[in-house]
TIKOL-116386 format. One record per residue (C-alpha): residue in one letter; x, y, z. Coordinates in steps of 0.001 Angstrom, whole numbers, padded with zeros to 6 digits, always signed. Layout:
N
AXYZ...
% end
This chain:
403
X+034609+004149+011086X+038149+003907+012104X+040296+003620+009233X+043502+002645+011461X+041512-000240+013320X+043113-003272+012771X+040428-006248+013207X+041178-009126+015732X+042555-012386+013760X+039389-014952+014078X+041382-018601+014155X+037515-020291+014883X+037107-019197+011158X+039639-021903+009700X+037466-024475+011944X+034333-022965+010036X+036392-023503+006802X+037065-027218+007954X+033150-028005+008609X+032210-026569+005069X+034810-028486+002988X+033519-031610+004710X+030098-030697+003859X+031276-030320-000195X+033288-033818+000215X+029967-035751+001390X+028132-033941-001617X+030568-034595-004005X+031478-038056-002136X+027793-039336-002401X+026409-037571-006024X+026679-040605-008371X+024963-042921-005835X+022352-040744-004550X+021657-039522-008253X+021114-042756-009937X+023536-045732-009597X+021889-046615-005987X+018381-045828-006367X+017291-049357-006048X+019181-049733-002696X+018231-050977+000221X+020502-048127+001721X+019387-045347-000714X+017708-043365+002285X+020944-043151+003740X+023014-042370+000692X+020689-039429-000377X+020683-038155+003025X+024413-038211+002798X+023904-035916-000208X+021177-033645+000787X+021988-032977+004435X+025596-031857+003676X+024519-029543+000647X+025683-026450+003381X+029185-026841+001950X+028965-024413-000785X+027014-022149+000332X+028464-021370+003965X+031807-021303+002349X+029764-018127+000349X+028833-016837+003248X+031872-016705+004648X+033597-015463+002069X+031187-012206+002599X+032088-011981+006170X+035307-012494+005786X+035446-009617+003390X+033624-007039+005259X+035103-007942+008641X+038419-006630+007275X+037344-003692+005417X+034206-002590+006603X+036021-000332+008687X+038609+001161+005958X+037757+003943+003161X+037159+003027-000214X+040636+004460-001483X+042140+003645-005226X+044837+001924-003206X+042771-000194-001236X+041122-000991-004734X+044142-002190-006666X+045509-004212-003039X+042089-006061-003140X+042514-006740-006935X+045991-007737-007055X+045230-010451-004293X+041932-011251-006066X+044143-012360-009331X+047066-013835-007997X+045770-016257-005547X+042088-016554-006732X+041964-016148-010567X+045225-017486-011471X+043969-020836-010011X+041025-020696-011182X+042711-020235-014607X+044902-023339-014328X+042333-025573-012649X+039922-024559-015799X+042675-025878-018126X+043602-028923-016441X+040284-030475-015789X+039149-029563-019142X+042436-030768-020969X+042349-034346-018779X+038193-034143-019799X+039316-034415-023106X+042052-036948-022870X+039656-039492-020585X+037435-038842-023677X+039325-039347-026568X+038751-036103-027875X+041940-033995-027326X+043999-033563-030259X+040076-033610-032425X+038871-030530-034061X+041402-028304-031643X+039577-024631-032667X+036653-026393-031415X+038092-027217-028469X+039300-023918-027510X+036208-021910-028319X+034631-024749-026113X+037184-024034-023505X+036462-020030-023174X+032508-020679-022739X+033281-023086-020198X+035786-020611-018633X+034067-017624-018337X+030403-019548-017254X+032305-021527-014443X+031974-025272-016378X+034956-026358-017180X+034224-028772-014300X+031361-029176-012053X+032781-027714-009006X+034557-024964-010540X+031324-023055-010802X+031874-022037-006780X+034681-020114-007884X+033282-018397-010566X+030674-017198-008820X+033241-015610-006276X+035202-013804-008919X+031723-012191-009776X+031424-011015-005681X+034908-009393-006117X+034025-007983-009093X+030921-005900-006832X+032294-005849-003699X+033989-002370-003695X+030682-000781-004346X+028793-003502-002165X+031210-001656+000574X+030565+001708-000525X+027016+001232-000557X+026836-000249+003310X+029269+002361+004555X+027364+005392+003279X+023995+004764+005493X+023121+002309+008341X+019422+001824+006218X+021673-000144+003827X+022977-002074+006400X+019809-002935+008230X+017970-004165+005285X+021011-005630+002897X+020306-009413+003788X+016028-008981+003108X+017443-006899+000547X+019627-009686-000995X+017292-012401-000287X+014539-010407-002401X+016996-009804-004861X+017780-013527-005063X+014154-014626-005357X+013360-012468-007570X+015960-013757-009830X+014655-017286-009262X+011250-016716-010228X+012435-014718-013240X+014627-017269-014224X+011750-019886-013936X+009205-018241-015617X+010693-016253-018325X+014814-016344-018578X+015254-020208-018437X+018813-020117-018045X+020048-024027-017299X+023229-023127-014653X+021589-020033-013310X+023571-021761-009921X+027071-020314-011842X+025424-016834-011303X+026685-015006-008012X+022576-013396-007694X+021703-016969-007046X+023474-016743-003701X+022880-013142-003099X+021105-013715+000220X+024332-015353+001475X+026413-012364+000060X+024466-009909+001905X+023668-012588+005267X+027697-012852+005906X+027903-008888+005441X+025838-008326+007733X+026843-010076+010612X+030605-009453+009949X+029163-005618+010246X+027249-006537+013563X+030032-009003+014533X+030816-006792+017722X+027086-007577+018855X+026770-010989+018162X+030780-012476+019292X+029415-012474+022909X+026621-014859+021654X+029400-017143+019797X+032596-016697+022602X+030185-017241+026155X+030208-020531+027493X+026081-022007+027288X+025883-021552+031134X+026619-017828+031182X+024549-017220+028293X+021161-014957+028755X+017637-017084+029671X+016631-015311+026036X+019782-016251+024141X+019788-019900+024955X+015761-020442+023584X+016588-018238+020618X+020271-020875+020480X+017623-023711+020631X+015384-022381+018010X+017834-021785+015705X+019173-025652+015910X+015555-026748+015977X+014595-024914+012808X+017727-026278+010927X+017501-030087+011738X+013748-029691+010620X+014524-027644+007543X+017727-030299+006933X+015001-033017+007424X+012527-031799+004980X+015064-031149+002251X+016236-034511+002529X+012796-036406+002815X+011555-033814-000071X+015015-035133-002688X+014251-038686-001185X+010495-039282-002848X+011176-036988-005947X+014563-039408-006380X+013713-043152-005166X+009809-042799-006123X+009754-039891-008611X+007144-037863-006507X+008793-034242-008171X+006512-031015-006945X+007117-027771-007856X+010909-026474-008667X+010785-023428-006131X+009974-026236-003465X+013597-028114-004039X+014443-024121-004558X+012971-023033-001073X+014134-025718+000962X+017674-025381+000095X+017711-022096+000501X+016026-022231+004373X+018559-025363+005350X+021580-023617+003745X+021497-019753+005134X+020274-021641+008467X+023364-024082+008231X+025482-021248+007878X+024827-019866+011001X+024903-023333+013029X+028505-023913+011494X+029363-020588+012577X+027955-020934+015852X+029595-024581+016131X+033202-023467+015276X+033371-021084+018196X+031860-024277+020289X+034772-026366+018757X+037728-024001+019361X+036576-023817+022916X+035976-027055+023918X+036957-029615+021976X+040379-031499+022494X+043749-029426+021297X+044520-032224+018841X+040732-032098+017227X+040996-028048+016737X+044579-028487+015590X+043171-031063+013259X+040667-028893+011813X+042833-025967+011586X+044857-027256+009231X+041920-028837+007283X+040547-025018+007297X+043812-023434+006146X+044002-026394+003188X+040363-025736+002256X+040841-024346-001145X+043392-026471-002256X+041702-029521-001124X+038439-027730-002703X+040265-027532-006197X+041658-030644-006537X+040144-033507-004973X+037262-034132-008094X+040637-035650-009344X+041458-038627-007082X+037619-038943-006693X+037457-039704-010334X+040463-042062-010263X+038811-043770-006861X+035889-044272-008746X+037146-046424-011396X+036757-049555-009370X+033221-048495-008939X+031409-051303-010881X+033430-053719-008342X+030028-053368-005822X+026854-053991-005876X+024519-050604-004398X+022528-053671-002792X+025758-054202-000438X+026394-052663+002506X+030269-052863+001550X+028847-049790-001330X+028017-047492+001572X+031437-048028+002980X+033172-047756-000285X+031152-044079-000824X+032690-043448+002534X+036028-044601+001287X+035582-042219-001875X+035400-039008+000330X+038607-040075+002880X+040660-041019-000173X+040011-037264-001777X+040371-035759+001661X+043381-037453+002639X+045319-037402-001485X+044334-033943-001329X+045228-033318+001921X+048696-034754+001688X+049349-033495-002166X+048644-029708-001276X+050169-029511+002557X+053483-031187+000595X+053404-028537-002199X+052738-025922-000105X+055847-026675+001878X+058133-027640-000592X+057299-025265-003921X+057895-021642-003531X+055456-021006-005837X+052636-023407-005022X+050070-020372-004800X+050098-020083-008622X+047853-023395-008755X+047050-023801-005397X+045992-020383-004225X+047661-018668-000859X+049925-020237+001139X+049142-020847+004463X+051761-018982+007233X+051898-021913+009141X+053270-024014+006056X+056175-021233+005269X+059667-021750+006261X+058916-017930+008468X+056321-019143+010624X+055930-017085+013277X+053659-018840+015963X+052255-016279+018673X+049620-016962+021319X+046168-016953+020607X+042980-016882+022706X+042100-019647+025460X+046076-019984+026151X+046302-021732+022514X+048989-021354+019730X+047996-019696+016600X+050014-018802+013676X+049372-015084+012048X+048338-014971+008478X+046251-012839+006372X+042289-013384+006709X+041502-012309+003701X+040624-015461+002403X+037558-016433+001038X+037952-020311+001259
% end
């Protein structure tokens, strides 16, 4: 290892970022109708596909997060000062929003429910078990689950750095760790949001480490245009995309009869087939944000840059204008096709609000990262724009970003 080696800046990465928080919007977009207010639809099959299908979100934002992580420091000793760097940029632009996101959903939860200013030692003790289990909104779990991968990542490092063997078996390693957590969970521990537990998503952890590890092998794979790839490489390109529209297929026909006809199998079914689309989807978004910064138009890439550099912000707050959106909801009937477009509407309205809200704070308050998380280089008054692969213009910032 090279201790001095300073990685090559990835700008396909905030592309990948773009992709996943689309993913969480149609999720998040689509959960009250595909969960029960448009079962009786005549376009349910469409709405829970919607939700199923884009289910990657999360998880390849996990995923990333892990390659992101150990495609910086892989290559760097485990000092005390590379310790307390990683920590100090761990609380200020990850925990300290997580803090204040945890407060303000769970304070306006309150308020919307009439319950603030009752039984306030209540509230509080409420407050810290919500807090410190990831709850005190539904999609505040994701970020919970990453302060638990900070938490172990300096040994995670450690441990891969001492021996290749590590290496070479961490993701079957992780995935058995994973499952074996799921079937102990099922069987004997019973715990309800087992998904606010970072184990849950240890194949993910360990997947993204080990491909940032390999990522010398495999960025020919991802930079080659298809033409000059290898006879090999394009069938195993092929069978990868193959294997994840049927896996995406499955998942969503499996949610489909369990939801709309209440043919439920087994749990580790629902488990399994999440699992297989999600690590698979991972890989296809990876594979498709190298496509993207390639070949698609200048204004589409500069489009989802941005998105990608927003990703946490928007990730944090748009729940809140979904909420408000959703207060004309009883306006439709799930029997109209106009309900498919307003779901539609639900996720640009977030995208856009949030969009707008954190690119504006980001340029205008100084200290915008204490709820907001880190601000992006190309939205300080010292950008400094240098030239990037492909002849395009990319803006330096740290990549130490999980989101």
């Amino acid at each position: 290892m090279n201790a001095a080696k300073q990685q090559q800046r990835l700008p396909q990465l905030d592309i990948f970022r773009a992709l996943a928080i689309i993913g969480v919007l149609h999720v998040h977009a689509s959960s009250f109708a595909a969960g029960e207010l448009a079962l009786s639809s005549p376009y349910y099959y469409w709405l829970n596909g919607m939700n199923i299908f884009f289910k990657f979100g999360t998880p390849s934002f996990i995923f990333l997060s892990s390659f992101v992580l150990f495609y910086n420091y892989y290559g760097r000793p485990v000092t005390r000062s590379l310790i307390g760097s990683f920590y100090r940029r761990r609380l200020k632009y990850i925990l300290l929003p997580y803090l204040l996101a945890s407060i303000g959903y769970y304070v306006l939860t309150l308020f919307v429910n009439g319950q603030l200013m009752q039984h306030p030692a209540e509230n509080v003790l409420s407050f810290l078990r919500a807090l410190f289990t990831g709850s005190a909104y539904a999609h505040l779990y994701f970020v919970f689950i990453s302060i638990q991968f900070y938490v172990l990542f300096p040994l995670l490092l450690k441990l891969l750095q001492s021996s290749r063997q590590w290496v070479r078996w961490s993701f079957p390693l992780g995935l058995a760790l994973q499952w074996g957590f799921i079937f102990w969970n099922k069987y004997q521990l019973h715990i309800v949001e087992k998904g606010s537990l970072a184990i849950s998503y240890l194949g993910y952890y360990m997947l993204g480490a080990f491909i940032a590890i390999h990522f010398e092998q495999i960025k020919d794979w991802l930079t080659r245009p298809w033409m000059e790839q290898t006879t090999a490489r394009k069938r195993y390109t092929l069978l990868l995309i193959v294997l994840w529209l049927a896996a995406a297929m499955t998942h969503v026909q499996l949610w489909y009869r369990a939801r709309h006809y209440g043919a439920w199998v087994d749990s580790l079914w629902y488990e399994l087939l999440w699992n297989v689309h999600t690590l698979l989807s991972a890989l296809i978004l990876l594979l498709a944000a190298f496509w993207i910064y390639r070949r698609a138009p200048q204004r589409l890439v500069a489009w989802l840059t941005r998105l990608g550099e927003l990703s946490f912000a928007v990730y944090l707050i748009h729940p809140l204008f979904l909420a408000f959106y959703r207060l004309v909801q009883d306006r439709l009937s799930p029997d109209s096709l106009l309900y498919v477009g307003y779901v539609y509407g639900g996720l640009a309205v977030a995208l856009a609000a949030s969009w707008i809200i954190a690119q504006w704070t980001f340029r205008h308050i100084g200290i915008s990262w204490v709820a907001l998380g880190n601000i992006p280089r190309s939205l300080t008054p010292a950008e400094k724009p240098v030239q990037g692969t492909q002849g395009r213009t990319v803006r330096e910032k740290p990549q130490e970003r999980g989101l």
